[in-house]
N, C-alpha and C positions, 0 to 999 in steps of 0.2 A: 769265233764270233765274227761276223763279217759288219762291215760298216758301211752303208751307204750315203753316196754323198750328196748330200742336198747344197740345191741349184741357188746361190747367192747370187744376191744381185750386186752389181758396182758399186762403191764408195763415193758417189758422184752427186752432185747438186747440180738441179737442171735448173739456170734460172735464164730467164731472159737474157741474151746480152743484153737490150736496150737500156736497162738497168746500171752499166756500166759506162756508157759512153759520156765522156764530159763533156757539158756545155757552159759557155761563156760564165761568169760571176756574179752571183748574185748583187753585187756589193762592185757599182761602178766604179771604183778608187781609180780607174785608166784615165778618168777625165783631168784627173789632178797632176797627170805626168803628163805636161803639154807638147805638143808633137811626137810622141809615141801612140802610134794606133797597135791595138789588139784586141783580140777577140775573146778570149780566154785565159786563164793563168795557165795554160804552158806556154804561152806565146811571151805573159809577163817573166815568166824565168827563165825562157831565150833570152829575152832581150836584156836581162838584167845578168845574165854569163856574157855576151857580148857587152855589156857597159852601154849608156846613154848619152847620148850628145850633152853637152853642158846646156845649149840652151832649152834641155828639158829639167836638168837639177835647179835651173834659173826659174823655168815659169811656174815650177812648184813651188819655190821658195815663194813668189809673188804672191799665188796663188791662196797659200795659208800665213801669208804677212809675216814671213823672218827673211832677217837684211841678212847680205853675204858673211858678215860675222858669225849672226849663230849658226847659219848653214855648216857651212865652215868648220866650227866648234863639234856640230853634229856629226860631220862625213868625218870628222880626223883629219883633216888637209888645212896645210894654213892658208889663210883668207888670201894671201898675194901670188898661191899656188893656184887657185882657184880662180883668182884673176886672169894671169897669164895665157889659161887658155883659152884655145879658140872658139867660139858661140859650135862651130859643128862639131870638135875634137871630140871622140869621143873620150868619157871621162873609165876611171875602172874600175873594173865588177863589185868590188866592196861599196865604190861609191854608189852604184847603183840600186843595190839591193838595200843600202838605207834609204834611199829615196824611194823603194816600194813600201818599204816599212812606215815611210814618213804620208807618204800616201794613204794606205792604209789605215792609221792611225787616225789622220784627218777625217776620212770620209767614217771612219767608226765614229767619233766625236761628234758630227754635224748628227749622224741618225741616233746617236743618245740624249743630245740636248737639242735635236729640233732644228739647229742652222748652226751652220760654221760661221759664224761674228759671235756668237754664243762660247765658240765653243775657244778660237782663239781665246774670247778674253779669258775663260777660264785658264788656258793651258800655259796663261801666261801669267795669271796672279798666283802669287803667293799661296800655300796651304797648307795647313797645320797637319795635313794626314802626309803630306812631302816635307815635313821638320822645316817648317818657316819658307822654303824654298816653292818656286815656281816649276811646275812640270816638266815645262821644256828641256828645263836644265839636265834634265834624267834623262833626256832624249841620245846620248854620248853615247851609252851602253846598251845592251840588248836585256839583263836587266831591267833597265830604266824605263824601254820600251814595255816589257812584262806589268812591271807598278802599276804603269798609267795605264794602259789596257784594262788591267784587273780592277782599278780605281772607277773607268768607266762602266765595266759593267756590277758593283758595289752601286755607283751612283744610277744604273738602270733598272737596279731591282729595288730602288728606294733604301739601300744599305748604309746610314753616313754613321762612323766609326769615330 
């Protein structure tokens, strides 16, 4: 018995590259990290493996209204380590990547409740779905950060718990 062999084609998916190529962020959270320019989030995850000048972890803090205490509280660094350095020093990587996170979080907040004054006072009062506690306070952990995320979009689909 002989077998002949039929002609298969490739195991391959023809798609467009263009399909692939990434452009810039939906979701300007780069505004909120004051003198860092970028174009895209790989540019935001350079810059945040090389670390940020302090006085970008500054004009954020100002930015979304926390004094260098809770900053502070939030990156893990105590407040007179935070002091010490210099406005251009850069600060380091861990620090920075919570202040993309801190970013992030912010500009998610303002487009669920409409404006960031809104959205501060929320993430700073008290709330029963955070056991008597204020959100921010959650902000320490990447947990904490998850909560509050999840809380917002519960609070974007009309979900209160």
């Amino acid at each position: 018995m002989s077998y002949k062999i039929k002609h298969t084609a490739k195991n391959e998916v023809n798609e467009p590259m263009a399909m692939y190529i990434t452009q810039a962020s939906s979701t300007p959270f780069y505004n909120l990290l004051g003198g860092v320019k970028s174009s895209s989030d790989f540019d935001i995850i350079n810059l945040a493996r090389q670390g940020f000048p302090k006085k970008a972890l500054l004009a954020l803090a100002k930015k979304i209204s926390l004094n260098i205490q809770e900053l502070a509280n939030i990156l893990h660094i105590s407040e007179r380590t935070l002091q010490r350095y210099e406005d251009d020093a850069i600060i380091k990587t861990e620090y920075a990547e919570k202040a993309v996170e801190l970013a992030r979080l912010y500009t998610r907040g303002e487009e669920v409740f409409g404006s960031m004054d809104k959205f501060k006072l929320w993430v700073k009062a008290p709330s029963l779905v955070f056991n008597g506690e204020a959100p921010v306070t959650f902000l320490d952990t990447s947990a904490g950060f998850d909560m509050v995320f999840n809380e917002l979009g519960r609070i974007e689909h009309g979900i209160f718990v």
